[in-house]
C-alpha positions in Angstrom: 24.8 7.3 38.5 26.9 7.9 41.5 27.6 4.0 43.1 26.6 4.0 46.4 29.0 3.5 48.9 28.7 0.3 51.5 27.7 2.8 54.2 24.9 4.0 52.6 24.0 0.4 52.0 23.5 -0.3 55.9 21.5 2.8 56.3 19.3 1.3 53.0 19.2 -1.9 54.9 18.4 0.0 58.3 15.9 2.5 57.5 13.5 0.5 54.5 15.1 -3.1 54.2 13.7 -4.0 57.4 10.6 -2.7 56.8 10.5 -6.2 55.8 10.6 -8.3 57.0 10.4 -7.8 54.4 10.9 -4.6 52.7 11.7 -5.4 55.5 14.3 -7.5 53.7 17.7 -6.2 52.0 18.6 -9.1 49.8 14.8 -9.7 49.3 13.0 -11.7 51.8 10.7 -13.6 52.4 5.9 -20.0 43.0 7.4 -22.6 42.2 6.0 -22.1 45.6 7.2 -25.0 47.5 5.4 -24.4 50.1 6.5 -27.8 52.5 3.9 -27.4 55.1 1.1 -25.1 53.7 0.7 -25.5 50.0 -2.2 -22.7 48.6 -5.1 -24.6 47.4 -6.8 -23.8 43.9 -10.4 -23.9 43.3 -10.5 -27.3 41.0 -10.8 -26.1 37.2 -13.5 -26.7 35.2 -13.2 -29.5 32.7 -14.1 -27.8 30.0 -10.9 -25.5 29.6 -7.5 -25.4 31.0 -6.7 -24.3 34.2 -6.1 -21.0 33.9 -2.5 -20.9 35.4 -3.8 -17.6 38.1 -6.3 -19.5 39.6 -4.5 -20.2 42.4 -7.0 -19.3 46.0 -4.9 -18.6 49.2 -6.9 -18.2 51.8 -6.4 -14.9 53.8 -7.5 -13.8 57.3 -4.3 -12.4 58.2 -4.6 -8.2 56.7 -6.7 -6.1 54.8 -7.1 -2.6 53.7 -6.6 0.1 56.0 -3.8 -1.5 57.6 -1.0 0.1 59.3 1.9 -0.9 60.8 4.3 1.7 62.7 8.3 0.9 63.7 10.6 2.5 65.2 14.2 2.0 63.5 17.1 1.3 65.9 20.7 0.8 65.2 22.4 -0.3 68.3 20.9 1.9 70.9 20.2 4.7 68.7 16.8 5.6 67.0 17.6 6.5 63.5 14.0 7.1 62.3 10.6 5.6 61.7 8.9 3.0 59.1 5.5 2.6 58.0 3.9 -0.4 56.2 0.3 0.5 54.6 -2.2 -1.4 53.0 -3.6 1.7 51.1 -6.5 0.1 49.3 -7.8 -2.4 46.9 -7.3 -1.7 42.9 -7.7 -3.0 39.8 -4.4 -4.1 37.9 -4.1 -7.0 35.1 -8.3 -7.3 35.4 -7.2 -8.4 38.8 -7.9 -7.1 42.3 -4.9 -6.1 43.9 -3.5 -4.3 46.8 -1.7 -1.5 46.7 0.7 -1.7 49.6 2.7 1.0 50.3 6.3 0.7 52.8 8.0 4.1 53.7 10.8 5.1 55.8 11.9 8.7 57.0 14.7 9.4 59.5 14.6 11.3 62.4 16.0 15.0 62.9 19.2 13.8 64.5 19.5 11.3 61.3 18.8 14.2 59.0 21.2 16.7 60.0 23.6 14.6 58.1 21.9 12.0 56.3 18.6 12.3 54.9 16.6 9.4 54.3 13.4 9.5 52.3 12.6 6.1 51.1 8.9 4.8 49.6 8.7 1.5 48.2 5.3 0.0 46.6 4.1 -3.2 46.2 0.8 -4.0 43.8 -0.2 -8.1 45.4 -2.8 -10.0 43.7 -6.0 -10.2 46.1 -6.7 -13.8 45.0 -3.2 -15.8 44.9 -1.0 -13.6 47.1 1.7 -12.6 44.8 3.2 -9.4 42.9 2.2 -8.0 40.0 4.4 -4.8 40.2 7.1 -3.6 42.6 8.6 0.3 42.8 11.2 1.9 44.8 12.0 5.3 45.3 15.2 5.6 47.3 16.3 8.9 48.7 19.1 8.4 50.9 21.7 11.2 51.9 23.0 12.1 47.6 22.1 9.1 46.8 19.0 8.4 44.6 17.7 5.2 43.1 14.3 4.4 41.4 14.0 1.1 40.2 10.4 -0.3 38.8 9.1 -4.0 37.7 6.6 -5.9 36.6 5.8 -8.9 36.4 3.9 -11.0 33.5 2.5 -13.9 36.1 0.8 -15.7 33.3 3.8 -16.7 31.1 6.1 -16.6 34.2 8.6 -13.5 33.7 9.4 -10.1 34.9 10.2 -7.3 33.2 13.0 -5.3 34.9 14.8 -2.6 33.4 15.6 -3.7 29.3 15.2 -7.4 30.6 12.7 -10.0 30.3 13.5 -12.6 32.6 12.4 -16.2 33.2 11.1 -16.5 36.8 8.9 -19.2 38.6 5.5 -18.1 38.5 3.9 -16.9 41.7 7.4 -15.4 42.6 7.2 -12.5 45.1 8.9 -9.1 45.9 10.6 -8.1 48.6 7.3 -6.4 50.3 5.1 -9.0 48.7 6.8 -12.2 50.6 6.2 -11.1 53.9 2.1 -10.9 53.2 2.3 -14.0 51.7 4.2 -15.6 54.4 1.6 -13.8 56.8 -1.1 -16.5 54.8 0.5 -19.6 56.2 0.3 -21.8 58.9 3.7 -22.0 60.5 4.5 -24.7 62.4 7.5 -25.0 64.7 11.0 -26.7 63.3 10.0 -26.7 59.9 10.5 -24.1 56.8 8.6 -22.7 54.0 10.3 -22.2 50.8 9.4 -19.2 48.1 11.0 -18.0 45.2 11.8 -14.1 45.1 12.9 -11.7 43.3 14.6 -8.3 44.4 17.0 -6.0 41.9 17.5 -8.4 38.9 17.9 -11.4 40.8 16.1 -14.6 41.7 16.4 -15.4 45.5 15.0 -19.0 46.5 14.2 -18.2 50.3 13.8 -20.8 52.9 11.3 -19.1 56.1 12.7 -21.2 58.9 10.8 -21.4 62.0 12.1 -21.3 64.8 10.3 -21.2 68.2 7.5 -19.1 70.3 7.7 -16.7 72.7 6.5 -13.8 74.4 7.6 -9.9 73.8 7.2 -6.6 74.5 7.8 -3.5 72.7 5.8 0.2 72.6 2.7 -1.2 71.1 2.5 -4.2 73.4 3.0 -7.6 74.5 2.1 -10.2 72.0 3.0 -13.8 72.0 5.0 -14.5 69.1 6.3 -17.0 66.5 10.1 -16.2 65.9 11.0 -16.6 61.6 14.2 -16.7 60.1 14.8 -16.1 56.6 17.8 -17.6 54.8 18.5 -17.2 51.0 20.6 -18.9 49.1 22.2 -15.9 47.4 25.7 -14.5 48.5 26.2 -11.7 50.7 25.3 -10.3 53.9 22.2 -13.1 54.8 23.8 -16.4 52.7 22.9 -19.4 54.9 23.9 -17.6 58.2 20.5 -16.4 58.8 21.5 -12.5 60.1 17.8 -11.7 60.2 15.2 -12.7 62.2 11.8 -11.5 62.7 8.9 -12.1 65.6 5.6 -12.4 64.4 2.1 -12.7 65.7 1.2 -16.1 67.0 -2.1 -15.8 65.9 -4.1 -15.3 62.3 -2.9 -11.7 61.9 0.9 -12.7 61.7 1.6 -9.2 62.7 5.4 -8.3 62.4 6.2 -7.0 65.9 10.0 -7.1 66.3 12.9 -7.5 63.3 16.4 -7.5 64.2 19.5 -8.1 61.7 23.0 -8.5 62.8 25.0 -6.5 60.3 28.9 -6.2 60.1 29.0 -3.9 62.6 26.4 -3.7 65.1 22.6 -4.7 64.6 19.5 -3.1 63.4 15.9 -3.4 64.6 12.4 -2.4 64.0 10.3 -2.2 66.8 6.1 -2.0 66.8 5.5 1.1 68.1 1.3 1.6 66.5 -0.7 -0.5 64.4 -4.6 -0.4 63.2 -5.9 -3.6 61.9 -7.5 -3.8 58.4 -10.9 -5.0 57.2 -10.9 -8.6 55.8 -12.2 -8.9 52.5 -13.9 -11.5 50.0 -12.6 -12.1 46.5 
C-alpha cells in the first residue's frame, strides 16, 4: 500500500483524530488502570470462586444510547468539514453488553474539490467496565485508503491486531474508547488520571492532566467547562509537550465541547456545533 505522506497525516489528525478527544486523538488518547484519583470500584466477588477478572463496575451517568455529538473541523480559520460521534445502540459481544459507538468524519465541498475525506471509525465498549472489546477504522482520505481492525481478548489481557497477539494491560482502551471512559470519572483540578491505550500496534500509557475550569462558547452554546490535557509517553507529535487539549463539561455529562491541537504548522479544532443527549441505562 501506497505510504501516506506527512500531509495527509495532518488532515487524518484534522478531520477524525480529533474526533477524540479522542478519536479525537491521533497518537491515541485518552487497565492497569491507575486511575490516581478515581479508581472503578468492583462489586466484591463471591467467596466461593475467583473473581472473575471482568467484573470490574464503573459507574456511568455520563452517556447513553442515542447520543450525538456534532463538530465542526477548523484548521486555522478555515472549516475543513464536519465530525460526528454516535452512540448507535447497545449489543451483545463476548456475552457482554456493549456499545457500539460509531465516530465519522466528512469534509466539506471546498475540502473535497481536492481532497476527499471519508473516515468512519467504530468502537465496541463494554457496558459494565468501560473498556474496548473491538476497534475498526475505515480511512478514506484523498488516494489514500487504510482499514485496520482489532480485538481485544480482555480476559487473558491481549489484543489481536493484524498477525499479532500482543500482551497488553487489561482494561486497556482505544482511541474512541478512552475518551468515554475518561467521561466516567471525577476530575479534579491539578491532578491526572493515568490509562493505558492502545492505537495502531502500539501501547500508549496516557496521563489526562487537568488543568483548570472555565467558561466557553461555541455554536451549540455556552457551557462551563473543565479544560484536559492529554500527554502520552510515546514519541512524536504529543510526547510530553501536551499539543492537545480539550474542554469538557463541568458537569456529569463530561460533554466534549471544544478540542484544539497545535500541530507543526498551524492548529486544529473541533468545535460543538449540535448535540442530543442519550438515555442512561442499567447493567
Amino acid at each position: 500500500m501506497k505510504k501516506q505522506p506527512k500531509e495527509n497525516k495532518l488532515v487524518q489528525n484534522l478531520l477524525m483524530g480529533l474526533v477524540i478527544i479522542v478519536g479525537i486523538v491521533p497518537l491515541g488518547f485518552f487497565a492497569s488502570v491507575e486511575l490516581g484519583i478515581a479508581e472503578a470500584a468492583s462489586e466484591p466477588p463471591d467467596e466461593n470462586r475467583m473473581a472473575d477478572p471482568l467484573d470490574r463496575y464503573v459507574d456511568n451517568v455520563a452517556f447513553g444510547v442515542n447520543e450525538k455529538l456534532t463538530f465542526d473541523i477548523n484548521y486555522g480559520f478555515i472549516n475543513a468539514g464536519t465530525a460526528t460521534m454516535e452512540v448507535a445502540r447497545v449489543v451483545e459481544y463476548q456475552q457482554r453488553p456493549c456499545y457500539q459507538i460509531v465516530t465519522r468524519a466528512l469534509s466539506n465541498s471546498f475540502f473535497s474539490s481536492f481532497y476527499k475525506v471519508e473516515d468512519r471509525v467504530e468502537s465496541i465498549i463494554d457496558a459494565v467496565g468501560i473498556y474496548s472489546w473491538r476497534f475498526e477504522k475505515n480511512l478514506r482520505e484523498g488516494n489514500y485508503e487504510a482499514d485496520r481492525v482489532y480485538s481485544f481478548d480482555q480476559r487473558n489481557s491481549k489484543v489481536h491486531y493484524q498477525q499479532d497477539t500482543i500482551d497488553v494491560p487489561q482494561f486497556v482502551q482505544d482511541a474512541i474508547s478512552v475518551l468515554y471512559f475518561v467521561r466516567t470519572q471525577e476530575l479534579r483540578v491539578g491532578e491526572s488520571i493515568f490509562v493505558d491505550n492502545f492505537t495502531d500496534g502500539k501501547l500508549y500509557p496516557l496521563e489526562v492532566r487537568i488543568h483548570e475550569k472555565e467558561t466557553i462558547t461555541v455554536d451549540a452554546g455556552t457551557f462551563d467547562c473543565i479544560v484536559v490535557e492529554p500527554l502520552t509517553q510515546s514519541v512524536g507529535v504529543f510526547r510530553h509537550e501536551g499539543k492537545l487539549k480539550v474542554w469538557m463539561t463541568d458537569d456529569r455529562l463530561k460533554m466534549p465541547v471544544l478540542m484544539k491541537s497545535k500541530v507543526l504548522v498551524g492548529s486544529i479544532s473541533a468545535e460543538l456545533t449540535d448535540y442530543s443527549l442519550g438515555e442512561i441505562e442499567s447493567f
